[in-house]
DRENTOR-128228 format. One record per residue (C-alpha): residue in one letter; residue number from 0; x, y, z. Coordinates in steps of 0.2 Angstrom, whole numbers, padded with zeros to 4 digits, always signed. Example, Ala and Ser with C-alpha at 12.3 -4.5 7.8 and 13.67 -1.06 7.14 Angstrom:
<sites>
> A,0,+0062,-0022,+0039
> S,1,+0068,-0005,+0036
</sites>
This chain:
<sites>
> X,0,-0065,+0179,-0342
> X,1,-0048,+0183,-0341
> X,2,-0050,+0199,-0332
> X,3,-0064,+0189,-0319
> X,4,-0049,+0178,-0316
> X,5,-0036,+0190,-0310
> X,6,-0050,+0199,-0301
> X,7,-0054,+0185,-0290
> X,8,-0036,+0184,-0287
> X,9,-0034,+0203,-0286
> X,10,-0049,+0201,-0272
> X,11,-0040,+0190,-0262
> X,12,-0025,+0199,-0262
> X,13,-0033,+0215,-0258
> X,14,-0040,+0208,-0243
> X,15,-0023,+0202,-0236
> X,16,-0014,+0219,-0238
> X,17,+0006,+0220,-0243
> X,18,+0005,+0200,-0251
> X,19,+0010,+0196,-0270
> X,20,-0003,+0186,-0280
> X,21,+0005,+0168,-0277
> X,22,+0006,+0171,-0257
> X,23,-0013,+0176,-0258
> X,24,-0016,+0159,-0270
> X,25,-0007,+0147,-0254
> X,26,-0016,+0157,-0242
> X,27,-0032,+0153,-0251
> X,28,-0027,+0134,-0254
> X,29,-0021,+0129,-0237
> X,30,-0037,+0129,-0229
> X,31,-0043,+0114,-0244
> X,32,-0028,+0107,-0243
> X,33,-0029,+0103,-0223
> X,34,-0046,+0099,-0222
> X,35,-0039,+0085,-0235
> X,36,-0028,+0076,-0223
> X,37,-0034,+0059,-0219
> X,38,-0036,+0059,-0202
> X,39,-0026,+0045,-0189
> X,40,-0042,+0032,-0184
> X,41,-0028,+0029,-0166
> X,42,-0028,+0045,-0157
> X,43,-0013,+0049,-0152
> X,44,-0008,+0046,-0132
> X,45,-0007,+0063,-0122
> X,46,+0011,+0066,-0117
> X,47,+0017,+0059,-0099
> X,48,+0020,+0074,-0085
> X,49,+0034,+0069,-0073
> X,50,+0052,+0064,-0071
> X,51,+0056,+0054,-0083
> X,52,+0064,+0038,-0081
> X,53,+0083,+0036,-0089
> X,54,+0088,+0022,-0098
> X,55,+0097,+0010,-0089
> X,56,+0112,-0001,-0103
> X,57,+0111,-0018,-0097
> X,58,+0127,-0018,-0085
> X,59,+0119,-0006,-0076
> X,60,+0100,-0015,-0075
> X,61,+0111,-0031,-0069
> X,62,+0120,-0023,-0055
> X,63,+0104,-0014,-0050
> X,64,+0098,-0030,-0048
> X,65,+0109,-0037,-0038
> X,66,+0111,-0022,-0027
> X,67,+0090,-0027,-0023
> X,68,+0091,-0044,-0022
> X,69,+0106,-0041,-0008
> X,70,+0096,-0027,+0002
> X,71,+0083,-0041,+0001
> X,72,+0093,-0054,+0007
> X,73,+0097,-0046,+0022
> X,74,+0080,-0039,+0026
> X,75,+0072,-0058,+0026
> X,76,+0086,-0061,+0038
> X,77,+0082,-0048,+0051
> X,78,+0063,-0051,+0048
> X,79,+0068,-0069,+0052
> X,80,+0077,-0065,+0066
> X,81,+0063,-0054,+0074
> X,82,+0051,-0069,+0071
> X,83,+0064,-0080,+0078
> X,84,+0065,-0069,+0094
> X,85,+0047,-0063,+0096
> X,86,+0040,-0084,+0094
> X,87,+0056,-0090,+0109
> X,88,+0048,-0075,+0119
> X,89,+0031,-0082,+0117
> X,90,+0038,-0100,+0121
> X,91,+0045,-0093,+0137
> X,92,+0029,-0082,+0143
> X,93,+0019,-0099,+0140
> X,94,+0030,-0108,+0153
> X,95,+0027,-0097,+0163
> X,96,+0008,-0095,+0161
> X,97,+0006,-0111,+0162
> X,98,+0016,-0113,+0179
> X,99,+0006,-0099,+0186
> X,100,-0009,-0106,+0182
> X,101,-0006,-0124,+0188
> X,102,+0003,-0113,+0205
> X,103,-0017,-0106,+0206
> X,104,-0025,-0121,+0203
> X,105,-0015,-0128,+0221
> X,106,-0019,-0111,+0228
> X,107,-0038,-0115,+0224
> X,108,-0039,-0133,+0230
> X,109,-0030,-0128,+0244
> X,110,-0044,-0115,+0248
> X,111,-0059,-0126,+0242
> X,112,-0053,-0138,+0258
> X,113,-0050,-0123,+0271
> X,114,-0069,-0118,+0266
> X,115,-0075,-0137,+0270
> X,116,-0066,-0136,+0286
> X,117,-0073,-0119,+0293
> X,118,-0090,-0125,+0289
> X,119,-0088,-0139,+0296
> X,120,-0083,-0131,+0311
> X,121,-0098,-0117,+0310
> X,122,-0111,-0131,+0309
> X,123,-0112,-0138,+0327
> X,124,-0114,-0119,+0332
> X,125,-0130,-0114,+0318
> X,126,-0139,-0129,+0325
> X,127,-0134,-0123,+0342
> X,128,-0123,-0138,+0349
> X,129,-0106,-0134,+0356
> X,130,-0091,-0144,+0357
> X,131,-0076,-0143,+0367
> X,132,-0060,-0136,+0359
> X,133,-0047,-0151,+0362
> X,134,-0033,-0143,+0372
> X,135,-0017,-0149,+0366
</sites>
Protein backbone atom coordinates (compact mmCIF):
# COMPACT_ATOMS: atom_id res chain seq x y z
CA UNK A 1 0.00 0.00 0.00
CA UNK A 2 2.76 1.88 0.66
CA UNK A 3 4.08 1.88 -2.79
CA UNK A 4 0.17 2.93 -4.13
CA UNK A 5 0.84 5.74 -1.89
CA UNK A 6 3.82 7.25 -3.17
CA UNK A 7 2.60 6.32 -6.63
CA UNK A 8 -0.47 8.51 -6.37
CA UNK A 9 1.94 11.05 -5.33
CA UNK A 10 4.64 10.12 -7.89
CA UNK A 11 1.41 10.67 -10.49
CA UNK A 12 0.78 13.95 -9.54
CA UNK A 13 4.12 15.03 -9.71
CA UNK A 14 4.69 13.52 -13.00
CA UNK A 15 1.99 15.41 -14.30
CA UNK A 16 3.37 18.92 -13.07
CA UNK A 17 6.85 18.39 -14.64
CA UNK A 18 10.15 19.95 -12.54
CA UNK A 19 7.94 19.95 -8.85
CA UNK A 20 9.21 18.07 -5.56
CA UNK A 21 6.51 15.82 -3.93
CA UNK A 22 5.36 18.50 -1.34
CA UNK A 23 4.86 21.26 -4.12
CA UNK A 24 2.73 18.58 -6.08
CA UNK A 25 0.73 17.83 -2.46
CA UNK A 26 -0.35 21.92 -2.24
CA UNK A 27 -1.12 21.94 -5.66
CA UNK A 28 -3.44 19.12 -5.27
CA UNK A 29 -4.80 20.47 -1.86
CA UNK A 30 -5.52 24.11 -2.83
CA UNK A 31 -8.33 23.39 -5.02
CA UNK A 32 -10.25 21.61 -1.56
CA UNK A 33 -9.06 23.95 0.53
CA UNK A 34 -10.73 27.10 -1.71
CA UNK A 35 -13.73 25.55 -2.37
CA UNK A 36 -13.84 25.27 1.59
CA UNK A 37 -14.12 29.04 2.26
CA UNK A 38 -17.28 30.10 3.49
CA UNK A 39 -18.50 32.36 1.36
CA UNK A 40 -19.58 36.41 2.43
CA UNK A 41 -23.72 36.36 2.39
CA UNK A 42 -23.05 40.77 1.69
CA UNK A 43 -21.46 41.01 -1.63
CA UNK A 44 -19.15 43.22 -1.88
CA UNK A 45 -19.88 46.92 -3.50
CA UNK A 46 -17.97 47.33 -7.03
CA UNK A 47 -15.34 49.89 -6.85
CA UNK A 48 -16.30 53.67 -7.63
CA UNK A 49 -14.75 55.04 -11.03
CA UNK A 50 -13.94 58.88 -10.88
CA UNK A 51 -11.97 61.53 -9.06
CA UNK A 52 -12.00 61.02 -6.03
CA UNK A 53 -12.98 63.25 -3.32
CA UNK A 54 -10.12 64.46 -0.74
CA UNK A 55 -10.78 64.71 2.67
CA UNK A 56 -11.31 67.88 3.96
CA UNK A 57 -9.88 68.27 8.21
CA UNK A 58 -12.56 70.32 9.82
CA UNK A 59 -10.81 73.92 9.46
CA UNK A 60 -10.90 73.37 6.13
CA UNK A 61 -14.88 72.15 5.88
CA UNK A 62 -15.71 75.25 8.16
CA UNK A 63 -14.12 77.95 5.92
CA UNK A 64 -15.45 76.09 2.85
CA UNK A 65 -18.59 76.92 4.35
CA UNK A 66 -18.22 80.13 4.93
CA UNK A 67 -16.68 80.85 1.61
CA UNK A 68 -20.50 79.40 0.29
CA UNK A 69 -22.59 80.83 2.59
CA UNK A 70 -20.84 84.52 1.59
CA UNK A 71 -21.08 83.86 -2.37
CA UNK A 72 -24.64 83.13 -1.26
CA UNK A 73 -25.25 86.02 0.56
CA UNK A 74 -24.28 88.17 -2.18
CA UNK A 75 -26.28 86.34 -4.86
CA UNK A 76 -29.74 86.72 -2.95
CA UNK A 77 -28.75 90.38 -2.81
CA UNK A 78 -28.27 90.83 -6.64
CA UNK A 79 -31.26 88.45 -7.21
CA UNK A 80 -33.23 90.85 -4.85
CA UNK A 81 -32.00 93.74 -6.44
CA UNK A 82 -33.07 92.57 -10.12
CA UNK A 83 -36.64 91.65 -8.48
CA UNK A 84 -36.40 95.08 -6.94
CA UNK A 85 -35.83 96.72 -10.28
CA UNK A 86 -37.73 94.51 -12.78
CA UNK A 87 -41.29 94.92 -10.15
CA UNK A 88 -40.58 99.34 -10.03
CA UNK A 89 -40.36 98.89 -13.90
CA UNK A 90 -43.58 96.96 -14.01
CA UNK A 91 -45.03 99.79 -11.51
CA UNK A 92 -43.96 102.47 -13.98
CA UNK A 93 -45.25 100.76 -17.27
CA UNK A 94 -48.70 100.34 -15.42
CA UNK A 95 -48.87 104.10 -14.89
CA UNK A 96 -48.51 104.45 -18.04
CA UNK A 97 -50.97 101.83 -19.54
CA UNK A 98 -53.32 102.85 -17.39
CA UNK A 99 -53.10 106.72 -18.52
CA UNK A 100 -53.18 105.60 -22.14
CA UNK A 101 -55.87 103.78 -21.87
CA UNK A 102 -58.01 106.32 -19.88
CA UNK A 103 -56.30 109.14 -22.76
CA UNK A 104 -58.33 106.39 -25.36
CA UNK A 105 -61.32 106.08 -23.50
CA UNK A 106 -61.65 110.24 -24.06
CA UNK A 107 -60.49 109.72 -27.51
CA UNK A 108 -63.50 107.18 -27.87
CA UNK A 109 -66.23 109.31 -26.29
CA UNK A 110 -65.04 112.03 -28.03
CA UNK A 111 -65.71 110.00 -31.25
CA UNK A 112 -68.89 108.09 -30.24
CA UNK A 113 -70.41 112.20 -30.08
CA UNK A 114 -68.67 113.31 -33.50
CA UNK A 115 -70.62 110.06 -35.02
CA UNK A 116 -74.06 111.24 -33.43
CA UNK A 117 -73.46 114.53 -34.81
CA UNK A 118 -72.80 113.58 -38.50
CA UNK A 119 -75.75 111.58 -38.44
CA UNK A 120 -77.60 113.85 -37.27
CA UNK A 121 -76.65 115.90 -39.90
CA UNK A 122 -77.05 113.13 -42.88
CA UNK A 123 -80.65 112.49 -41.75
CA UNK A 124 -82.62 115.49 -43.06
CA UNK A 125 -80.77 114.73 -46.43
CA UNK A 126 -81.66 110.39 -46.53
CA UNK A 127 -85.21 111.40 -46.11
CA UNK A 128 -84.72 114.07 -48.77
CA UNK A 129 -85.44 117.52 -46.68
CA UNK A 130 -82.84 120.10 -46.74
CA UNK A 131 -82.00 122.76 -44.42
CA UNK A 132 -80.16 125.78 -44.65
CA UNK A 133 -76.59 126.02 -43.47
CA UNK A 134 -76.69 128.99 -40.80
CA UNK A 135 -74.18 131.57 -42.02
CA UNK A 136 -72.34 132.93 -39.27
Amino acid sequence: MAMGGSQDLSSSATSAPNCTINEARSQTQTPQTSTQLPQDPVPKAPKKRGRKRKQLDEKMQIEKRKKFLERNRVAANRCRERKKTYVTNLEVKQKEVLARNQYLLVEVEALREEINVLKQLAYPISTGQTRRIASH
